[in-house]
Each structure stands twice: as structure tokens, then as C-alpha cells.
C-alpha positions in Angstrom: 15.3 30.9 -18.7 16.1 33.3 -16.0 17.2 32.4 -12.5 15.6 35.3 -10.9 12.1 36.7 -10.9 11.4 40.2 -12.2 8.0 40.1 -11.1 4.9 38.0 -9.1 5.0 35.1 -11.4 4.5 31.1 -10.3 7.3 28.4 -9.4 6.8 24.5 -10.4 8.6 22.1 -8.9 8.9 18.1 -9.1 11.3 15.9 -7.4 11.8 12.4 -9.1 12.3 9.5 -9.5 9.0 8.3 -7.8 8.2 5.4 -8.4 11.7 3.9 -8.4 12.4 5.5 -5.6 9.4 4.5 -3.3 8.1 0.9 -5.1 12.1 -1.0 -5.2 11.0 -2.6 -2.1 11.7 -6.1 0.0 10.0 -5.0 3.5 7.5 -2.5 3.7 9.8 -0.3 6.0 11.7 -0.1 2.1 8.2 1.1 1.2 7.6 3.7 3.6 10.7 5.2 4.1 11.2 5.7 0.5 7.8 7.4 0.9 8.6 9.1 4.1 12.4 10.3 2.6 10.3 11.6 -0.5 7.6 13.4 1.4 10.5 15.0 3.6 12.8 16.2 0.4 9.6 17.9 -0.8 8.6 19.8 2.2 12.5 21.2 2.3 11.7 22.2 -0.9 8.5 24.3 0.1 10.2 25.4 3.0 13.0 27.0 0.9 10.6 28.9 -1.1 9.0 30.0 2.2 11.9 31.5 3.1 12.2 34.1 0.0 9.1 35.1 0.9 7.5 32.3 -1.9 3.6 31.1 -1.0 2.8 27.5 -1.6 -0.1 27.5 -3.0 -0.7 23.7 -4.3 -0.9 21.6 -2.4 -1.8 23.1 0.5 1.4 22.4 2.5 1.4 20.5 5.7 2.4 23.5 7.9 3.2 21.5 11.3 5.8 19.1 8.5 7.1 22.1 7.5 7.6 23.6 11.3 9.0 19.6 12.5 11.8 20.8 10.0 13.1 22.8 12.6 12.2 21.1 15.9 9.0 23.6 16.0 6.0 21.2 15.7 2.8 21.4 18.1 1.7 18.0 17.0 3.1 15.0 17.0 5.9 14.2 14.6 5.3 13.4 11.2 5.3 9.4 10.6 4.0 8.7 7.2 4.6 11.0 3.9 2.1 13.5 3.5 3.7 16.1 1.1 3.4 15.5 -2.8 6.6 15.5 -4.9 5.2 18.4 -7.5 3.9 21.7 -5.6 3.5 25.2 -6.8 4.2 28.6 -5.4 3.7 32.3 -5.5 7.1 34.1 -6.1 8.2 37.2 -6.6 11.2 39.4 -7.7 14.5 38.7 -5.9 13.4 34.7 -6.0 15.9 32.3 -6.9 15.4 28.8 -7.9 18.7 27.6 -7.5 18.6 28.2 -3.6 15.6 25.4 -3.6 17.6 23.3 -5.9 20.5 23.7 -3.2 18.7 22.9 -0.2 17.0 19.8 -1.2 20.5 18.6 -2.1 21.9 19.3 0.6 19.2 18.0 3.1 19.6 14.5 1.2 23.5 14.6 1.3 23.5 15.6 5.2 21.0 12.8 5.9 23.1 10.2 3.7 26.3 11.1 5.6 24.7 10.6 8.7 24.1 6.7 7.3 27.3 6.7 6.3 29.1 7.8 9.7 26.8 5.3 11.5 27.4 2.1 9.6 29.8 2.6 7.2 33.0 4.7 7.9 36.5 2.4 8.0 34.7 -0.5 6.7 36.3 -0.4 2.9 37.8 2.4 1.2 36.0 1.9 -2.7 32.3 2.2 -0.4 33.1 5.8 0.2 33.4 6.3 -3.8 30.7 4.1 -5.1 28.3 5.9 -2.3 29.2 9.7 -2.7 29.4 8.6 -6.9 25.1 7.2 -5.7 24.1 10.0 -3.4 25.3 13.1 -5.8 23.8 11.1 -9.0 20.7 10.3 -7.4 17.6 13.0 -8.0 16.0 14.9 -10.7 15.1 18.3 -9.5 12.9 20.2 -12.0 11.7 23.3 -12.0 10.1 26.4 -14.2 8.8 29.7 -13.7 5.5 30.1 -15.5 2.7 33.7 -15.4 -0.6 31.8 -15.1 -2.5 30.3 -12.3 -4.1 28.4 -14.8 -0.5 26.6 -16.3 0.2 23.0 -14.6 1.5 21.6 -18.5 5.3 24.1 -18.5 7.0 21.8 -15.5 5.9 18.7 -17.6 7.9 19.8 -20.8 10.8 21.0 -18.5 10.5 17.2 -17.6 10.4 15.8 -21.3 13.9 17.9 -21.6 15.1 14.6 -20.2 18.5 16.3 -18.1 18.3 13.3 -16.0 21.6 11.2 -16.2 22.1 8.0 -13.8 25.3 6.8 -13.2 27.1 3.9 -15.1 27.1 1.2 -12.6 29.4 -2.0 -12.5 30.1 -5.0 -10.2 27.0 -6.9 -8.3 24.4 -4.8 -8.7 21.9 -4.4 -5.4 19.0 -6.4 -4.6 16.4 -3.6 -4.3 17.4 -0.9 -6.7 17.7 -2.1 -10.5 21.2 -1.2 -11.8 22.3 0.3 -9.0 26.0 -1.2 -7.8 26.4 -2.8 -4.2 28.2 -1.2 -2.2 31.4 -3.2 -1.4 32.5 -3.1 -4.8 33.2 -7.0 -5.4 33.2 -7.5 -9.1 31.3 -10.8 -9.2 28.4 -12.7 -7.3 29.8 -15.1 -4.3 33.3 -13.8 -4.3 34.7 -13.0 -0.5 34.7 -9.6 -0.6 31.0 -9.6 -0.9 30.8 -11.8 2.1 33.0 -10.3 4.0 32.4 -6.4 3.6 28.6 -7.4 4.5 29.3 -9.7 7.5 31.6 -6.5 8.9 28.5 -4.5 8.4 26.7 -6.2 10.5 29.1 -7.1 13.0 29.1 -3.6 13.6 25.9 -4.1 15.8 24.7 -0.6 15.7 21.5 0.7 16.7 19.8 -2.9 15.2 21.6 -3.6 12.1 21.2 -7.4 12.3 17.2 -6.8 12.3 17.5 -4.6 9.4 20.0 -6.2 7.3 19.7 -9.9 6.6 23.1 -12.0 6.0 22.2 -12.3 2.3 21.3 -8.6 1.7 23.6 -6.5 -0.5 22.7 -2.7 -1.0 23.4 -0.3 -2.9 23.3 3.3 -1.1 20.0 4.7 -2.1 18.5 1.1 -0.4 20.7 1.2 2.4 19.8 5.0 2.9 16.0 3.9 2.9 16.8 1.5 5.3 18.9 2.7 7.9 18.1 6.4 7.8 15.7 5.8 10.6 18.0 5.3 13.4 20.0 8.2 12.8 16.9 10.5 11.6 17.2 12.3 15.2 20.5 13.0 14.9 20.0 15.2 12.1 21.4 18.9 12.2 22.6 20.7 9.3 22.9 24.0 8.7 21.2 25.7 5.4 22.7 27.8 3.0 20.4 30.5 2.4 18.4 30.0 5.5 18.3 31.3 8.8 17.7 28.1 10.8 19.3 24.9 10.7 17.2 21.7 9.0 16.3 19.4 12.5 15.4 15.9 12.0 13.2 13.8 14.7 12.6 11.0 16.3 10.7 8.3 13.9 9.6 4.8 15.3 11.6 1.8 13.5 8.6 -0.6 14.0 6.8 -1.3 10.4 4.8 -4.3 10.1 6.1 -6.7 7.4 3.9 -8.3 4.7 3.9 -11.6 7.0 2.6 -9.9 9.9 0.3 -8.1 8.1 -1.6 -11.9 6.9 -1.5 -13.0 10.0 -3.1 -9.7 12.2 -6.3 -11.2 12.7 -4.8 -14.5 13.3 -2.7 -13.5 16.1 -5.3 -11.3 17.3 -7.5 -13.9 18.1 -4.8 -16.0 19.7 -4.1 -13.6 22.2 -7.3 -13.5 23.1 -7.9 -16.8 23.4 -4.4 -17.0 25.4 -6.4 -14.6 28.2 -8.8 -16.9 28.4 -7.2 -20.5 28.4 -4.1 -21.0 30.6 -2.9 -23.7 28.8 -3.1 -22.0 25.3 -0.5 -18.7 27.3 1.7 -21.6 28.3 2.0 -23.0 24.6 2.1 -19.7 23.6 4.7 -18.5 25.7 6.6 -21.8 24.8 6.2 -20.9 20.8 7.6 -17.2 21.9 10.6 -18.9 23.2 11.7 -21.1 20.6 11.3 -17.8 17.9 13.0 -15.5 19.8 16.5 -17.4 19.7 15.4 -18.2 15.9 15.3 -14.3 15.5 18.7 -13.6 17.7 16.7 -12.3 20.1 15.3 -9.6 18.0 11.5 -8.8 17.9 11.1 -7.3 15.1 7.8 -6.1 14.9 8.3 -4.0 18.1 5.9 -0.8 17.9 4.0 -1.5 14.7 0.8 0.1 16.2 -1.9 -2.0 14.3 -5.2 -1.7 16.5 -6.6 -4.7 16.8 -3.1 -6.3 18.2 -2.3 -3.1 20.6 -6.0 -3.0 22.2 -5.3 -7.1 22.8 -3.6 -5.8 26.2 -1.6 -9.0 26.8 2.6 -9.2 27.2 4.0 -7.0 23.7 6.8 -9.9 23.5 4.0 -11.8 21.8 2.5 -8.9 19.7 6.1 -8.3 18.2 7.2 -11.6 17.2 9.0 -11.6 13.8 6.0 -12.0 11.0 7.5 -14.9 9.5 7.3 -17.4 12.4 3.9 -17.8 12.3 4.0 -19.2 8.6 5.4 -22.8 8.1 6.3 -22.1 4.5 8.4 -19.4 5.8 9.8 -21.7 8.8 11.0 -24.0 6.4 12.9 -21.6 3.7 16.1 -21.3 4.4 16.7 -18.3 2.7 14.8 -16.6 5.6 16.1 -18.6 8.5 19.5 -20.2 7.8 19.5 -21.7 11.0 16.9 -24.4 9.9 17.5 -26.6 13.5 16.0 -23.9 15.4 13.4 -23.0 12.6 12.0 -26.5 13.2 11.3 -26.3 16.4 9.2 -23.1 16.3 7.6 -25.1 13.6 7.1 -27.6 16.2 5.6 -25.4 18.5 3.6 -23.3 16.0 1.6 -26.6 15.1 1.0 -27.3 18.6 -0.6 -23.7 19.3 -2.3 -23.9 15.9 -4.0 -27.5 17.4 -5.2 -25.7 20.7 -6.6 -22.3 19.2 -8.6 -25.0 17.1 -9.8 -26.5 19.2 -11.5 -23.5 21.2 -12.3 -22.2 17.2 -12.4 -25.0 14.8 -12.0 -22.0 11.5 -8.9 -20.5 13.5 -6.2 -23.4 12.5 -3.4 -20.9 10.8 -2.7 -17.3 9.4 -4.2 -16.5 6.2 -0.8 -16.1 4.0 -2.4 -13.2 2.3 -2.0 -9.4 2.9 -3.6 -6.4 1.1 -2.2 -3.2 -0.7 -4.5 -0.7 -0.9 -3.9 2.4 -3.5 -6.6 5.2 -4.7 -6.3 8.4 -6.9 -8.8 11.3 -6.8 -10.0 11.0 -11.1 -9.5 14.7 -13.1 -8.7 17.0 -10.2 -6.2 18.3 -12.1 -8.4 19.5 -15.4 -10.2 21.5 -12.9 -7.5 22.5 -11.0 -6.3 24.8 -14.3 -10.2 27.2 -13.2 -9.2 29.4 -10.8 -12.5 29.3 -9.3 -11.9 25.7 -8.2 -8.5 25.6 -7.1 -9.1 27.2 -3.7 -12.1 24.3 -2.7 -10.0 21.5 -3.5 -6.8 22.8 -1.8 -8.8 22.9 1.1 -11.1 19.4 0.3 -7.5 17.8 -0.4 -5.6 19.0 2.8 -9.0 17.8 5.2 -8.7 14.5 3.3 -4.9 14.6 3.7 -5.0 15.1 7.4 -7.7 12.6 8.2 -6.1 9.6 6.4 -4.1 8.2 9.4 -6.7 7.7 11.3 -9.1 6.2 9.1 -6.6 3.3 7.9 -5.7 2.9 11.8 -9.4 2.2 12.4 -9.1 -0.5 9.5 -5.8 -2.2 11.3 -3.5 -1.2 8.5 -0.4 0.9 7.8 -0.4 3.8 6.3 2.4 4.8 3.7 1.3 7.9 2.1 -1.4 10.6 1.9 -0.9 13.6 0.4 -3.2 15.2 -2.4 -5.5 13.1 -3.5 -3.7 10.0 -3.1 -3.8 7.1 -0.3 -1.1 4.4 -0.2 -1.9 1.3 3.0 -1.3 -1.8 3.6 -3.8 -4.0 5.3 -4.9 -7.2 6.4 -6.6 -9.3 4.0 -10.2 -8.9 6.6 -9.7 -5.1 6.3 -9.2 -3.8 3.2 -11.8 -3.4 1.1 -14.4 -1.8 3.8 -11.4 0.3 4.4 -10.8 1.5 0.5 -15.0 1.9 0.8 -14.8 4.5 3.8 -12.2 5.8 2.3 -14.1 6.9 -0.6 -16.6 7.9 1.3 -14.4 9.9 3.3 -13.9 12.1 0.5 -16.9 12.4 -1.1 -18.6 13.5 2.4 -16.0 16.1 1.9 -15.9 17.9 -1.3 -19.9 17.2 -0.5 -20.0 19.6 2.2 -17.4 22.2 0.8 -19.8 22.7 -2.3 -22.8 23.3 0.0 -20.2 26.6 0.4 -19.2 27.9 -2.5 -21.2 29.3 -5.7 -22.1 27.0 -8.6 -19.0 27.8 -10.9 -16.9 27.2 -7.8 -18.1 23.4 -7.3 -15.5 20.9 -7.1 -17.0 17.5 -9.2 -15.2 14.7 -7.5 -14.7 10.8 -7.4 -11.7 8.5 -6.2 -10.5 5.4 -8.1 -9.4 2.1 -5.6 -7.2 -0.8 -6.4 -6.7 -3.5 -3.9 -4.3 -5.9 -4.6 -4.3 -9.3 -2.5 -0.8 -10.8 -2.5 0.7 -13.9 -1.1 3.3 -13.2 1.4 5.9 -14.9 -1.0 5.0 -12.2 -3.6 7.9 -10.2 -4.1 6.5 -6.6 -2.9 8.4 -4.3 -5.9 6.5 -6.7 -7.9 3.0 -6.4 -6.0 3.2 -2.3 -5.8 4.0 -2.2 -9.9 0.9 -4.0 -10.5 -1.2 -2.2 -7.7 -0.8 1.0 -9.9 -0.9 -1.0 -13.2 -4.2 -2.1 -12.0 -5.6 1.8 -10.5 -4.3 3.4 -13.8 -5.2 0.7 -16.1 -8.2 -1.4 -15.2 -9.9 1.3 -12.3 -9.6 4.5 -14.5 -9.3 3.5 -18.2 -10.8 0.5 -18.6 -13.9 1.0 -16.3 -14.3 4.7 -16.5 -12.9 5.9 -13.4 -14.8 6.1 -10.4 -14.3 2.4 -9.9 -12.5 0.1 -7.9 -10.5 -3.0 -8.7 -9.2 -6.3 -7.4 -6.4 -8.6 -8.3 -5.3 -11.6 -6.3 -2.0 -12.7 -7.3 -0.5 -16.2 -5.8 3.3 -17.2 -6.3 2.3 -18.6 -9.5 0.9 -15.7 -10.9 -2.1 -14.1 -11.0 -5.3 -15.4 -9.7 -8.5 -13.5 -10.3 -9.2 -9.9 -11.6 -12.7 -7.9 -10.8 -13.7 -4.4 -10.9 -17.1 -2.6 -11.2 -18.0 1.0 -10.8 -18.8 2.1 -7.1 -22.4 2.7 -7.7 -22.4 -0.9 -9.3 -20.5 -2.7 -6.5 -22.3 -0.6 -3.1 -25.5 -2.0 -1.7 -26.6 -0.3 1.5 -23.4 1.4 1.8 -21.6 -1.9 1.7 -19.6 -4.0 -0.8 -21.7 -6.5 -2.1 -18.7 -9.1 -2.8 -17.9 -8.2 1.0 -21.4 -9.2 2.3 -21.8 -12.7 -0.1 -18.4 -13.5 1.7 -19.8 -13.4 5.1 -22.7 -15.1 3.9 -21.1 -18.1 2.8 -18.9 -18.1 5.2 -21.6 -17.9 7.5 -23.7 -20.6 5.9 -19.9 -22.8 6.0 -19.6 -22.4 9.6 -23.2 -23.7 10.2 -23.0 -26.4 7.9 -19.6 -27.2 6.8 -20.2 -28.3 3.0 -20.3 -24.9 1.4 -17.0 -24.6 0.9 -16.8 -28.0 -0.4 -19.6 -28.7 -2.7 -20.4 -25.4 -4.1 -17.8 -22.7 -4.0 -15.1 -25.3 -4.6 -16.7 -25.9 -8.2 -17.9 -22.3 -8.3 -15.6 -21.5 -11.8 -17.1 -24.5 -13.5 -20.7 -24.1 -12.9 -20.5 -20.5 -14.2 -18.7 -20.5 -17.0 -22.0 -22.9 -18.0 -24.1 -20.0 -18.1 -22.2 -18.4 -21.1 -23.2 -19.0 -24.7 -21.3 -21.0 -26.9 -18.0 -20.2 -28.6 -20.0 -20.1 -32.2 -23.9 -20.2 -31.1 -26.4 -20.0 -33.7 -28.4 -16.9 -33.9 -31.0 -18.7 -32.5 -29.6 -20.3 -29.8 -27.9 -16.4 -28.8 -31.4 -14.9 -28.9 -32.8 -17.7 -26.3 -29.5 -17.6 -24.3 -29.9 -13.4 -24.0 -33.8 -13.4 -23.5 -33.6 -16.3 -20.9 -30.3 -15.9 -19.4 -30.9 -14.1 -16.1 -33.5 -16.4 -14.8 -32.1 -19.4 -15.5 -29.0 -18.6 -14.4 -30.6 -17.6 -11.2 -32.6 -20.7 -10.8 -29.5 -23.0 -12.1 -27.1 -21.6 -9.1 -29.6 -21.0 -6.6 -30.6 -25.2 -6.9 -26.8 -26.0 -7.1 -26.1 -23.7 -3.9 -29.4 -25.5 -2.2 -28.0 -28.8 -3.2 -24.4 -28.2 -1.7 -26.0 -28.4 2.3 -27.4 -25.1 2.9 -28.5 -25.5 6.7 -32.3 -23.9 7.1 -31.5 -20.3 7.0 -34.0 -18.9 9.7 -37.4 -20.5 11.0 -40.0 -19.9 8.4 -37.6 -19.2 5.7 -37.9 -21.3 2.3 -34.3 -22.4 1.5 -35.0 -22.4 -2.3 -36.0 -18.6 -1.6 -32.8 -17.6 0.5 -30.8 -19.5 -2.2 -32.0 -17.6 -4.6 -31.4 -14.3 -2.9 -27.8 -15.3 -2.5 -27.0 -16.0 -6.1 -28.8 -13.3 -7.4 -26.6 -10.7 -6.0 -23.5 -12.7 -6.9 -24.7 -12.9 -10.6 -25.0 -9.5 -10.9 -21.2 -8.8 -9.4 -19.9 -10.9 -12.0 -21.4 -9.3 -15.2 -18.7 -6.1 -16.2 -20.3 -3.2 -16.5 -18.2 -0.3 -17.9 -18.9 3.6 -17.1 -19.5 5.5 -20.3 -17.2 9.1 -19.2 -19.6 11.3 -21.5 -22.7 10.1 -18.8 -21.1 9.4 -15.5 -24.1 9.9 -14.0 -26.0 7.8 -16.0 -26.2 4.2 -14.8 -28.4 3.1 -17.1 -26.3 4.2 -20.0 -23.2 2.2 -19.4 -22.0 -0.3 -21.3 -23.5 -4.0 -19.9 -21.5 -7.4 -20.8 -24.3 -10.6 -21.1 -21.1 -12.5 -20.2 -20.2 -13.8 -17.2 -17.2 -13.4 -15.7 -16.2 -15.9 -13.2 -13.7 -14.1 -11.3 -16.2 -12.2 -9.4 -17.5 -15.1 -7.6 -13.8 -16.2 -7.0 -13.1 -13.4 -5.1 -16.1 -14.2 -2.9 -15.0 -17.4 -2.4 -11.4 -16.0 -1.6 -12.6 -13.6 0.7 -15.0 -16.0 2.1 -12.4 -18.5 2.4 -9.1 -16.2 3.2 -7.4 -17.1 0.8 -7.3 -21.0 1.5 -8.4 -23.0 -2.1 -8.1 -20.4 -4.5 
């Protein structure tokens, strides 16, 4: 392979590991820095083929990333990732790989010594070795120079070369990255130099180190990179060989919600409202602030999260940026998250206090759901038509308008966006918001591609759909383990197991997992809503009139279901009757049992037996699977149809009906 072009030909390039990179997580600011770290890296990659005269020409890059690499952007700084790790470019002769090779490398080193300088230097002389040894050993740059437009398969064999060689790694190994060594070097768990090395790193008390590194944490220096490179981001200015500019980081807010205060948004939300309104709910609110704030040394540490709902509540931000954590008494009372368990009992005093008034005012507002939402979705087979030349220039253009509007539509859903570039969204959100927000989404880019088509001629049209997993996770959850199964589930269940196009639910509890749904788009959209979505308002609606919903029939909801199936070894006979018979009786069955369970009169006039019957009919049909066939996609009526009933469907009504309380 030759390192210099002789003629127009095409560059590939990938930067990895991905997923290890991005998904070894304990907070999501792990999450989205690995993320944000990544998207950067890639775009100082493009921006090193820009400057040997090299055309990116998929994806489309983000051109104002690209300029905020050397203090030249018109908008507002880059906060999320937005730039894929794989692109591809137009070269031509005089081109020279190596030169992209050497400027991602030396972006990452410059922005690791920066870390280091800051936290590190004089604590312990074996940190400098075990972190230059990490940094160097770190990423796997790929590349290959291929003729075709139509070739996207030559960078994937580069990559089954398998060059890749990590480091071997001894001593304590870190708490967020598998394998990789700690950095003080101790040689076993609970020895002093672990203790002590750590305790000097945060004695340091730079630029917020006791918020972002718990007593107990040990890193390893890709972690502590991803956690720390934040505060000296700004800072950065390095010099690049082959360039005639010098690489310019920028200012990037520390403020990322956490899991916990992701649960308990609409909580808190409607506290603070409720605090406008009742003087003696502010007092006991301010009195509950008090008691945290020396829990948390006087560190809010959700300071500048930006989620909507809790910014547009206009009252003091000291409330708004209370650690996650205090408003959950599970979390109160683990002393692996507040050692200082004297002080964490009085907050937990003075949480139950305010959770007593807020009731009071709203009898369903007693506490914080403990659940929060991760929200992933893939475009399906863009990249089979991304190999006809007569496509690729409509979806560059479909996927950077879909890239660049994806902040604000997860904004407008209270949640936190990690990544969109491509075809791919990464959010977290509050359990309320998440799957209205995965349904704009997708409707989002439909609308798009929908109106580029009305464009372009027939053999240019762009066929398009977008896969969804939402995975609802108790705040215990550890969150590496939550984002492995969000893509399990998108790749897995949503695109191979139910035909793409589809979106799918887990809810996993700290015992394991709790329910799994999923259902085609066409098959789970009513009226441009989620039909699970609109049961759970129902019911909760019906609850909140009456009180014994929740009780009498969604409590038993998995028993009384699981009735409706056949047998495990049913006679012919009795199959045939079950099958012909099935639909109406099951209707009839549930809608007496939901009339039974105190269903308040549902509007004047209205027969209850008849608005039962409309409820359960809807919810019936959720929780039969239904599987798209990928040779008729557009054929409904052609899928594949289970007779069985599958409970889970009306578990995640009651879950979302109930947030999360009595799974």
C-alpha cells in the first residue's frame, strides 16, 4: 500500500475503539465526553485531509466543528458529538495519510497532557509511566486508499487485519475501563498507596476535582482523561505538524445531568412550582437545600444542566442544581455515595418532610420516579444505498439536516443529548419524555428524506426508516451495563428480530430485567401517537379519578393475561376454538375485569362496559408480536402475526402508567 496518492482516488478512515471508548461509563458526563472526545478526534481528522487539499465527502462534515478547531466558529460552540468516527474523502496526488494519522495523535496527546499538568504533575513518579504507557497505546487509527465511490467494504478488511495491540496492564485495574491499570500503581486493592495517591488528587482542589472524583474512585488515564478534560478543554493550544494553524480548544460547560437527576426532572419540576406558590413548601424547601448542600461539601453539582422544564421554572438555580442523588432515599442511605451518613440522614429527614407537603397540594406527587430513560436509534440500510452514486448526494444532505436539528428536538423533550451524527441519535431522558421523544424523532427524519425525494428523480430516491430502543433503567443500574444492552436491544430485538423499522423497550430493575416489548412503527402509532403512551394516561387518568385501578386491575394485569393463552399441550380441538374465539373473548374477559376493578363513569352518557371495552381492545392488540417480513416492508398485512399473548406489553403500560412504582 502506498503512502502517497498518484492520482484522484478516495481515503477511508475509522477511529476506534467505539464502543469501549464511549459506553465504560459511571456518570453520564463519562458518557458524553467519551462521545464528545470521539466526535472531536474525528473532525481533526477531516480537518487534516482539508488541509491537503482532501474533500470530505461522507458524512457531510460539520463545517462550523471543523472552523471551532481553530477559534473560527460563527455559532455557538460545539457541546455534544456530532462527527462520525468513519468518514470518507476525495484525495488527490501529493496526499499523505500518515499526516492524518499524525495529527489525530497528536491532538489526543496535547489534550491528555493538558489533564496531566492540571491534576497530576508531582503527585507520584510511576503515574507519569503508567499514563504516557495509556495515552500512546490507546487508539486504533485505520485507514485505506480505495478508486470507487461505490467501495465502503476495503476500510473494513483493513480493520479485520487486527494491528490493534493494547497494552499489558498490572496492579488495580480501574473502575470504568476493563483492564486498564489505575493510575497510582499500587499492586493490590486497599493498600495505602491507593488511598493516599487518590486523596492527594483530590486535595489538590483544582478547578472542581472533589465534584468530579469521588473518594472511592480510582482511574485509569483514558477515564480520568474523559473526566477531567473539560476544565482544561479551553486551555488548549497546540501547534500542528503539517498545518498552518494551531489546533484551539473551547470553552465546554461541566454541567451534565446524572442518571438521578434525570428520574427525578419532572419531580423536581413540579416542586418548584409548587414552591412559587406555597410559602411554606419554599421554606421546607430552602431548609432541604440546606442540609444537602453541606452533604455535597458545598458543591452543586448539577449546576448548568440546561434541561427545559427545570430552567423555564424561573425560581433560585441553588435548588435546580442540587446533587441528583439527594432527592432519592435509597441513595441517602448508601454509604457508598455519601460516607458521611450523619449528615445524609438529615437531608433524608428533610426530603420526607417536603415529600409530605408537595402531597398534600398533589396527592400522586409523593417522590421521584427512580427511573430514567436511554434513548438510542439507527437509520436501517443507508449504507447498501450509500454504495449508488445516485443516492449518496440526498442522504449526505437528509443526514446533515437531521444531524443539525437533533439538539433541539431532545431539548424540547427535557433530555440530554450525547450524540448525533449520521444517522444515529444517542439521549438520555426522563422516564415522562422518552418515548414521544424517540416518536418525533422518527418523524423528524422521515419528514426529511420525505421532502428531499419530492426533489430528486426516481433513481435518486433515498428509501428510509430509523430503528428506536428505549431502555428504562433504575437509577442503581450501573450505566456501562444499561448502554450495552441499549444497543443489544436496537441491533438485536429493533432490527433483526422485528424487521427494522421498529422500536423497542426494556425495563431493567436492580434485579434484572423487567419487561421487554417491541412492535413495528406502523403497528405501535395511532393518530400519530404511541398507543402504549396513550393507555398509560388513560389509566392513570381513570386512577386519579378513582383510585382502585392501580390496585385491582393493573396490579394483577400479568395474571389475568397470561389466561387468555392456550394450553401448554391443547387438543386440536380446543386450539381451533381458542384461535377462532380468542379476540372477542379476550376483549370481553378484560374489559369486565377492568369494569369490575372501579372504573369511575367515564363521561355523562357513556356506557362503562363500552369505554371498557375500548380500553382493552387497544391494549390487546399491543401485546400480540407482530414481526415485519423485510421482502414486503410495506405490506402490513403480510407480516408474521403471533395468536399469543405477550404480557409484557401491558406491563409497560402499567409502568408508564404507574412510573415505575409496582413493577
Amino acid at each position: 500500500m502506498s503512502d502517497k496518492i498518484v492520482s484522484s482516488e478516495y481515503f477511508h478512515f475509522s477511529l476506534a475503539p467505539v464502543q469501549g471508548f464511549i459506553a465504560q461509563a459511571r456518570r453520564t458526563r463519562d458518557f458524553w465526553a467519551g462521545s464528545f472526545i470521539l466526535s472531536w478526534l474525528s473532525a481533526v481528522a477531516m480537518r487534516a485531509v482539508v488541509a491537503q487539499n482532501g474533500t470530505v465527502i461522507f458524512p457531510k462534515p460539520d463545517d462550523d466543528f471543523l472552523l471551532w478547531l481553530e477559534a473560527k466558529g460563527k455559532k455557538p460552540a460545539p457541546e455534544h458529538g456530532s462527527v462520525p468516527n468513519r468518514f470518507k474523502a476525495s484525495v488527490k496526488k501529493g496526499f499523505e495519510p500518515q499526516v492524518v494519522v499524525d495529527t489525530v495523535n497528536t491532538a489526543w496527546k496535547a489534550l491528555a497532557e493538558k489533564v496531566y499538568e492540571g491534576d497530576l504533575t508531582n503527585i507520584n513518579a510511576e503515574t507519569k509511566l503508567i499514563w504516557d504507557r495509556q495515552v500512546e497505546a490507546y487508539w486504533e487509527l485505520n485507514w485505506v486508499i480505495s478508486n470507487g465511490t461505490e467501495d465502503s467494504s476495503s476500510l473494513d478488511e483493513r480493520k479485520n487485519w487486527c494491528s490493534y495491540s493494547p497494552p499489558d496492564e498490572t496492579g488495580v485495574k480501574c473502575m470504568i475501563m476493563d483492564g486498564w491499570q489505575e493510575l497510582s500503581g499500587s499492586p493490590k486493592p486497599n493498600d495505602n498507596q491507593l488511598t493516599e495517591f487518590w486523596q492527594a488528587v483530590r486535595d489538590n482542589g483544582k478547578h472542581g476535582i472533589k465534584t468530579d472524583l469521588r473518594k472511592s474512585e480510582h482511574l485509569c488515564a483514558i477515564a480520568f482523561i474523559k473526566r477531567r478534560f473539560v476544565r482544561y478543554f479551553e486551555q488548549l493550544d497546540q501547534p500542528m505538524v503539517g498545518w498552518t494553524l494551531t489546533l484551539k480548544g473551547w470553552k465546554v460547560d461541566a454541567g451534565r445531568p446524572s442518571v438521578a437527576y434525570m428520574a427525578a426532572v419532572h419531580w423536581l419540576e413540579d416542586v418548584l412550582i409548587q414552591a412559587r406558590s406555597y410559602p411554606y413548601i419554599k421554606q421546607q424547601l430552602w431548609r432541604f437545600h440546606d442540609e444537602a448542600i453541606k452533604l455535597t461539601e458545598g458543591n452543586y453539582n448539577e449546576w448548568g444542566n440546561q434541561i427545559k422544564c427545570i430552567k423555564n421554572c424561573g425560581t433560585p438555580d441553588k435548588w435546580k442544581a442540587l446533587d441528583g442523588n439527594v432527592f432519592f432515599e435509597s441513595a441517602l442511605e448508601n454509604i457508598n455515595i455519601y460516607d458521611n451518613q450523619v449528615q445524609a440522614k438529615l437531608v433524608l429527614k428533610e426530603l420526607k418532610i417536603l415529600q409530605t407537603l408537595v402531597s398534600q397540594e398533589k396527592p400522586n406527587l409523593h417522590s421521584a420516579t427512580p427511573f430514567y430513560a436511554v434513548l438510542m436509534m439507527d437509520g436501517d440500510s443507508l449504507g447498501k444505498q450509500m454504495s449508488d452514486t445516485n443516492k449518496q448526494k440526498a442522504i449526505t444532505t437528509g443526514l446533515d439536516c437531521f444531524t443539525t436539528s437533533m439538539p433541539d428536538w431532545v431539548k424540547n423533550h427535557n433530555g440530554f443529548l450525547i450524540y448525533a451524527g449520521g444517522d444515529d441519535v444517542l439521549a438520555i431522558l426522563p422516564l415522562e419524555d422518552a418515548l414521544s421523544c424517540a416518536l418525533a424523532i422518527r418523524e423528524r427524519y422521515e419528514a426529511i428524506f420525505s421532502e428531499l425525494n419530492k426533489s430528486v428523480l426516481e433513481t435518486s430516491k433515498v428509501n428510509t426508516s430509523i430503528s428506536a430502543a428505549v431502555v428504562f433503567a433504575h437509577i442503581k443500574m450501573p450505566l456501562t451495563k444499561v448502554l450495552k444492552n441499549a444497543h443489544e436491544l436496537l441491533d438485536v430485538v429493533a432490527k433483526e428480530k422485528y424487521g427494522r423499522d421498529s422500536l423497542a423497550v426494556r425495563v431493567w430493575k436492580p434485579g434484572g430485567l423487567s419487561l421487554e416489548w417491541a412492535r413495528p412503527w406502523e403497528c405501535a402509532i395511532d393518530n400519530k401517537q404511541l398507543v402504549l403512551e396513550r393507555l398509560a394516561k388513560n389509566f392513570a387518568d381513570d386512577d386519579n379519578k378513582d383510585g382502585q385501578l392501580s390496585n385491582r386491575f393493573l396490579y394483577k394485569i400479568r395474571e389475568r393475561l397470561e389466561l387468555l393463552n392456550p394450553p401448554a399441550k391443547p387438543t386440536p380441538t380446543a386450539v381451533e376454538v381458542f384461535t377462532r374465539n380468542q379476540e372477542k373473548q379476550a376483549v370481553e374477559l378484560m374489559a369486565a375485569e377492568y369494569f369490575s376493578s372501579g372504573l369511575y363513569d367515564p363521561y355523562p352518557g357513556v356506557d362503562k362496559m363500552e369505554h371498557a371495552r375500548a380500553v382493552i381492545r387497544p391494549l390487546l392488540q399491543q401485546c400480540r408480536p407482530i414481526y415485519r417480513d423485510e421482502q414486503k416492508p410495506n405490506s402490513p398485512e403480510d407480516w408474521q402475526r403471533d395468536d399469543k399473548v405477550l404480557v409484557d406489553g401491558a406491563l409497560l403500560v402499567r409502568f408508564l402508567a404507574q412510573k415505575g412504582v409496582n413493577v
